[in-house]
N, C-alpha and C positions, 0 to 999 in steps of 0.2 A: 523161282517164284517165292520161294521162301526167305532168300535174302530181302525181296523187294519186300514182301508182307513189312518186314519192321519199319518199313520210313514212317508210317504215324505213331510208330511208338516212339521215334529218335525224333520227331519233332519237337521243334523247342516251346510253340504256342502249348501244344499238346501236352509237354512235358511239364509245364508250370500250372496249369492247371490240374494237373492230377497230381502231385505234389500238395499243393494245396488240401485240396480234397480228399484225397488218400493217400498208400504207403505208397509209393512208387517203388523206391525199392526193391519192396518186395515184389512188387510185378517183375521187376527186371530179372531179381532171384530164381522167380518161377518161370518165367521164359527162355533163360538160359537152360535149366535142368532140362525142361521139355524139347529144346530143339537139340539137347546136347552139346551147347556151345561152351567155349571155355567161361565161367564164373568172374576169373581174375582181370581177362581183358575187357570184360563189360566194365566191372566194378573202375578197374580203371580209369575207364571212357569215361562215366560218371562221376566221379568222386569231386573234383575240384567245383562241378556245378553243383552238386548237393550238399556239399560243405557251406560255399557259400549261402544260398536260400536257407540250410539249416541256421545258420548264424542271423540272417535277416529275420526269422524266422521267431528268433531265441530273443533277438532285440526288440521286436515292436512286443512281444507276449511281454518283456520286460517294463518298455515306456508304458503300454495299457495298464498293467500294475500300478508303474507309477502315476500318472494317471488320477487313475482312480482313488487312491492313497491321498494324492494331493486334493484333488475335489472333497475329498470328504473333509479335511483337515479346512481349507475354506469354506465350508456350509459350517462348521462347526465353528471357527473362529466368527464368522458375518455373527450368530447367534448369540457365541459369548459381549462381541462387541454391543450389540443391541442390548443385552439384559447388562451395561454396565460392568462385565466381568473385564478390564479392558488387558489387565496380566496376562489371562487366561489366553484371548484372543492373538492377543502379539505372540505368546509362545505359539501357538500354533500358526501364524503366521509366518513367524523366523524358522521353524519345520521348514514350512514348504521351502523357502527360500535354500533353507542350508542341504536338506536330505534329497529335494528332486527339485534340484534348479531347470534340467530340461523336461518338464514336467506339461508346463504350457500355462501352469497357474503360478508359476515364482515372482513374473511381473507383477501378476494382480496383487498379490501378496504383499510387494516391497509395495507397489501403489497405494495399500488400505494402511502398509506403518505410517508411510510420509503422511497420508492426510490426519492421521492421528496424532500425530506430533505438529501438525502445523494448526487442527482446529482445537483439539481435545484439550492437548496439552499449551499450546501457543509457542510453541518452540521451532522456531523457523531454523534456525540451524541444524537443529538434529534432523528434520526433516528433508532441509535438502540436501545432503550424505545418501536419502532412501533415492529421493527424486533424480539423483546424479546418478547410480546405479544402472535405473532405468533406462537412462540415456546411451550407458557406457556399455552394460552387457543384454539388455532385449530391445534396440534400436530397433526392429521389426514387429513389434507386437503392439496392437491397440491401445498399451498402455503407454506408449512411447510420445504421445501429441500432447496428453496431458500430463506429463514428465515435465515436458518440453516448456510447457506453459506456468504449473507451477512451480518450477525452481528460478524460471524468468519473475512472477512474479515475488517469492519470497526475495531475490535477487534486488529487485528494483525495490523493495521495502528496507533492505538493509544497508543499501550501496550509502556509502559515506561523503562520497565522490563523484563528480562529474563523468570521469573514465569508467568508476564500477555501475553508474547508471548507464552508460552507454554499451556495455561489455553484455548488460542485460538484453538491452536493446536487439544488438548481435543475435544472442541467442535464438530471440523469436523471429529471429530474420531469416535462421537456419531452420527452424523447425515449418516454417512457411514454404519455404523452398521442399522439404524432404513430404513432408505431409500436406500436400494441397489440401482443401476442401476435407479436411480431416473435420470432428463435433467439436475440434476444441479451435474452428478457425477464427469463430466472431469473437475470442476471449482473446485472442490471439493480439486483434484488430484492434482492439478497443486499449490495452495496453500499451500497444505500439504508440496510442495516441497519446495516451495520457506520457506515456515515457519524453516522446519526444517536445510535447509539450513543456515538460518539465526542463530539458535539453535549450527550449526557447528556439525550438526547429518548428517554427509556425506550420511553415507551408506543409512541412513532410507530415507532421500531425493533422493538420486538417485531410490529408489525403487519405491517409488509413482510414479517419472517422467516415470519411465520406463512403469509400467500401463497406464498411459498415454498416453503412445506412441503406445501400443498395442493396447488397446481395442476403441480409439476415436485418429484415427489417421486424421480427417477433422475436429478434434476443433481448434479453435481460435488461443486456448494457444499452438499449438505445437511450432511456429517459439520459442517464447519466451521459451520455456521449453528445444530446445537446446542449446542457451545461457547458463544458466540455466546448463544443462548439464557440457557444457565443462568448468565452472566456476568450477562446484564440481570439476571434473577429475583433474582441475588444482590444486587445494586445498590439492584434494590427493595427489599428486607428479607424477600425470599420463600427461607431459604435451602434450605428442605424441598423446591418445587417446584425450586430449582438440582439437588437430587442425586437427584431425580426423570428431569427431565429428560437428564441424564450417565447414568442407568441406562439409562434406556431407548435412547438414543445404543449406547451398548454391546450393547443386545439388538439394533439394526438393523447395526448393521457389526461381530460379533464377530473376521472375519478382514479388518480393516481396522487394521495396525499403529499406521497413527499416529493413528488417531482414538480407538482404545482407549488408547494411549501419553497422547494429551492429556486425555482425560476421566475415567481413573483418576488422574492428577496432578492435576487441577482438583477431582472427588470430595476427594481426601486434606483440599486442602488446606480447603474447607468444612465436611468433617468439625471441620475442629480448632477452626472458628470458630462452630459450631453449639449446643457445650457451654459450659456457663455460665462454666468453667474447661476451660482448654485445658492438656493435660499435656505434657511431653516425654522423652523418653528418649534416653539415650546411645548412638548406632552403633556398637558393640563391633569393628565389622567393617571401617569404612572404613579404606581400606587407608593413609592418611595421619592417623594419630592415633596411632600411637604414638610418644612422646617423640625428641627429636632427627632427626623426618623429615625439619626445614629447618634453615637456619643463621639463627634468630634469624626468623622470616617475620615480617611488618608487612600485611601485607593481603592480601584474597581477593576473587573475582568470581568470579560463574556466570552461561552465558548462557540462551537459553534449548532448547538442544539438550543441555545437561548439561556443556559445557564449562565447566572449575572452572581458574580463574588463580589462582597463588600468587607472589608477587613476597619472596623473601629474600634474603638478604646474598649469594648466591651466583648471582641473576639471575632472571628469569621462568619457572615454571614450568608446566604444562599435565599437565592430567588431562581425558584423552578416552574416551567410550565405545567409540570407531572406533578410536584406538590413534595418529591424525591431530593431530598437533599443529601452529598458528601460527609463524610464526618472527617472534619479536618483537624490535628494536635499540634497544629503550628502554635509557636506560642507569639501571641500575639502584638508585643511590644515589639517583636523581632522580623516583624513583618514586614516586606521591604515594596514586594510590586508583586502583581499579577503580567502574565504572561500565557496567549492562547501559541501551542504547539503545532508544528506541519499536520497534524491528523486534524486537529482542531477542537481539542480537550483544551483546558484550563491547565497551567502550573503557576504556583506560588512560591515566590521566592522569599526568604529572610535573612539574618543576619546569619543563620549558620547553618542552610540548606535549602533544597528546591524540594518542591513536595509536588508529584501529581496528581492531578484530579481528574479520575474518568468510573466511570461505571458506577456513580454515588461512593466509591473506593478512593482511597488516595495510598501513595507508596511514596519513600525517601527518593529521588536520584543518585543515583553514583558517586555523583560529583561534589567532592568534597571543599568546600571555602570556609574562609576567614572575612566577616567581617564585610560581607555580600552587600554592594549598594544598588546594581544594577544588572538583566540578567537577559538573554533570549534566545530561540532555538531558530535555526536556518531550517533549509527546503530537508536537509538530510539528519535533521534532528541532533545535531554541534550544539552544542554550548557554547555561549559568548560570558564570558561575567567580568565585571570591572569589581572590585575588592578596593574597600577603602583603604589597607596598605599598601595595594600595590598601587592603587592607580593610574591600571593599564587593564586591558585586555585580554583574558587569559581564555584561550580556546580548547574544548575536551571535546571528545567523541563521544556516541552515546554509552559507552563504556565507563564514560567519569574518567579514560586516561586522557592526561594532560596533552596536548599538542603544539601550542606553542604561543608565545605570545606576539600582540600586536606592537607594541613598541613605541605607543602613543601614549603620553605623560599626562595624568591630571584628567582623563576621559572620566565623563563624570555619567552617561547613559546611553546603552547601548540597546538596538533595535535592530530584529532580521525583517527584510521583505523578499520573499524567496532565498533564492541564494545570496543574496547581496547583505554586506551587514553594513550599517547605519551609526555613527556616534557621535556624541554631541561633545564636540572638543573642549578645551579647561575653559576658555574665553567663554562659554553658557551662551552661543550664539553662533556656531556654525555647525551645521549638522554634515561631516565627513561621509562620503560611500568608500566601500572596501568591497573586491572582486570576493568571492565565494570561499576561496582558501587565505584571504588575506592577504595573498601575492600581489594584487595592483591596487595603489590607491586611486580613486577614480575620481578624487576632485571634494571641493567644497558643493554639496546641491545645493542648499538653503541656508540664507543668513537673515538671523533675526534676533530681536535686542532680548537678553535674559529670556530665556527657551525655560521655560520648565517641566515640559510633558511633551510626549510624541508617538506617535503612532500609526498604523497602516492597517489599512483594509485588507478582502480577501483579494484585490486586482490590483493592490499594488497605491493605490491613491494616499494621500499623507497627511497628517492631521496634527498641528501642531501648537499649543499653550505657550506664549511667550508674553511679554512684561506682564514677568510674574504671576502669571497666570489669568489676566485680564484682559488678555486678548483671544481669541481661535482663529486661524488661521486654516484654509482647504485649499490642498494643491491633488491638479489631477496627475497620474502617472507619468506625465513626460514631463512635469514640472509646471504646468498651465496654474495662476491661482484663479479659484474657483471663489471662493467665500472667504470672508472675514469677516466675524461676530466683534463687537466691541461690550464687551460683559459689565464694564467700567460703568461705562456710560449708557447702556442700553437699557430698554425696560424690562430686564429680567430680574428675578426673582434672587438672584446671588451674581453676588460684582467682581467674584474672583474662584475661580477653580484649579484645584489643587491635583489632578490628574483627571485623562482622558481615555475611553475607550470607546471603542466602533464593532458594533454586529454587520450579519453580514447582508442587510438590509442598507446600510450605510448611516445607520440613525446613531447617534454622539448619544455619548454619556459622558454627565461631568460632574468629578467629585465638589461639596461645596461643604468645604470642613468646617467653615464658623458656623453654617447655617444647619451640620447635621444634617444635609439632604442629598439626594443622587438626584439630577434633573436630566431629562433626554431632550434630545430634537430631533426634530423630523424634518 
């Protein structure tokens, strides 16, 4: 009877419970004495199970410390971040990281640097090092989708290249596959489209946009992902279903400023391309066309928030909807062309550098020339510049390092539309395409007598000043001519214009250097 008495003390449920709870141990101690059983045989019996639990035992009391340690160091970093201490915050945030990586907050941790280098500071590099981290050692933790997403998109903002845009692509291909239905899956979507878009993978972008649309019809990204839309449709040659699509954008966000702002300028501008014959008319109204408003002006830019550069004899000028002008130190004799950027900021080029213009800020580029005649940025933000000694085409990264030249003699202007670059041969009358790295030439698109200006819309359509600037000339994106102004001879207001530029309404602007005016059409 006595031997049987112990089987619920040698129970193993029983045993781990009172363990827990109390010594056990010690009961075993006191049960042995009392029935006079041998001490050492018990102890033995026991020892490899109570070692172990004491070691689990030793370890989770350890994690709870840590734990707790960690938590406090992120309630205290989230704070110093907030009050601007941002030093303060990262040291304690590289803590958690470095002193309790199995913690359960080292993810969040390396997730609050990356976003802080990617928004704070605008430093996409240093932040995806954090966001790769996340990828590589907490693949399981909720911080893992939005890893997943922002190093895809820092990725896709830096790619140089075709392959590094696509490598991005990848990415959120795999982070789809690992995290279904994760928060970060309509950011996901929406990327995938614009990437592929960019790719010129119509169909496969429209597919994601359209999941999109289905399953997260209150995200963020929808306004933008009709754009988006009716950009593809246009691409395809569907332009009826492009101003389909914009209507209806406008029936879901009528009190949504800038997606009505962007979708009635994107409308406009397919309107004009839709008709067999595209018309234009004179702005009677723009407050810069009447004679003598500059001293002799040479060129214009617009970006894509409505900012309009004017560069005359008398220095840089700015025309703002906000009233917010740039302060520009270009000097102004050396003033060569305006040029809008893949983001769709303004740069200004001269004789002996590119200068950006975004935030009413401007900065130097990189990229250092001699003697700069002509200048423009592709989909991956490249340099193109033709240099009046070389006169050739010299191609940089957005780095300002050099990569290689094009090896075309006498190119006298050069223009990106997407990836494609554009250059107007020594003959001033054939306008050359070139494949994205320069590797294939893709033919003469356009011939016409003495070209002296040129240019592209946001969809790709083309716009071009030739005998001597007394003609315009509108071609749609697959080459269709659309419009021909005859300036010479017509009843406008100036009989020759000296450069051209397009908002992304599709409305021209034309410089008129005798007459000292900027005149628009519509």
């Amino acid at each position: 009877m006595e031997e049987e008495s112990m089987t619920p003390l040698l129970s193993t449920r029983w045993y781990l419970k009172e363990f827990i709870t109390s010594n056990l141990l010690m009961k075993v101690v006191i049960y042995c004495i009392k029935k006079k059983r041998k001490f050492w045989l018990m102890a033995q019996k026991f020892s490899l199970p109570i070692s172990l639990l004491m070691v689990c035992f030793c370890s989770w009391s350890v994690l709870h410390a840590q734990n707790s340690q960690a938590e406090s160091l992120l309630n205290n970093a989230e704070t110093f971040m907030a009050a601007g201490k941002h030093q303060d915050a990262l040291t304690d945030y590289r803590t958690i990281v470095e002193k309790y990586p199995n913690s359960g907050y080292a993810d969040n941790a390396l997730l609050e640097i990356g976003n802080f280098y990617r928004i704070t500071e605008q430093n996409e590099e240093e932040a995806l090092i954090y966001y790769t981290r996340i990828k590589e050692e907490f693949p399981n933790t909720e911080s893992a989708p939005a890893a997943y997403y922002f190093s895809s998109l820092i990725r896709e903002n830096l790619a140089l290249n075709r392959m590094e845009l696509d490598a991005a692509g990848n990415d959120l291909v795999r982070m789809l596959g690992l995290y279904p239905e994760s928060d970060w899956e309509a950011h996901a979507l929406f990327l995938m489209g614009k990437i592929n878009y960019r790719m010129g993978n119509y169909p496969v972008a429209r597919s994601y946009l359209q999941q999109l649309l289905l399953y997260y019809t209150q995200a963020s990204f929808i306004p933008a992902s009709f754009i988006l839309r009716a950009k593809i449709a246009y691409m395809s040659g569907q332009k009826k279903l492009a101003l389909e699509i914009l209507s209806r954008m406008q029936t879901y966000f009528p009190d949504n400023h800038e997606a009505m702002t962007q979708s009635t300028q994107l409308a406009r501008l397919i309107e004009k391309m839709i008709t067999n014959k595209a018309t234009y008319s004179l702005d009677r109204h723009f407050p810069v066309s009447k004679p003598k408003s500059f001293k002799s002006p040479k060129i214009v830019g617009i970006d894509a928030e409505g900012l309009i550069g004017i560069v005359d004899q008398n220095g840089v000028h700015f025309l703002s909807k906000t009233g917010k002008t740039p302060n520009v130190n270009t000097q102004v004799r050396k003033a060569v062309e305006f040029t809008t950027t893949p983001d769709g900021t303004l740069a200004l080029g001269s004789k002996t550098g590119i200068t950006h213009i975004q935030n009413n800020t401007s900065k130097m580029s990189p990229v250092k020339v001699e003697e700069l005649n002509s200048f423009a940025l592709d989909d991956f933000g490249r340099y193109y510049v033709v240099e009046a000694r070389q006169k050739d085409v010299l191609m940089y990264d957005r780095k300002g390092i050099f990569l290689r030249k094009l090896g075309m003699e006498k190119a006298k202007l050069v223009r990106c539309r997407g990836q494609e670059i554009w250059v107007l041969g020594a003959d001033g009358a054939s306008l050359i395409r070139f494949s994205g790295d320069l590797e294939k030439n893709l033919g003469t698109a356009i011939t016409l007598p003495k070209i002296r200006d040129f240019c592209f819309d946001i969809l790709g359509n083309l716009y071009v000043l030739f005998e001597k600037g007394y003609k315009l000339a509108v071609f749609s994106r697959n080459g269709t001519k659309k419009a021909e102004l005859d300036l010479k001879n017509g009843s406008y207001p100036l009989r020759m214009a000296s450069a051209i530029a397009v908002d992304h309404s599709g409305f021209l602007y034309l410089v008129d250097s005798k007459g000292g005016a900027i005149y628009r059409f519509f």
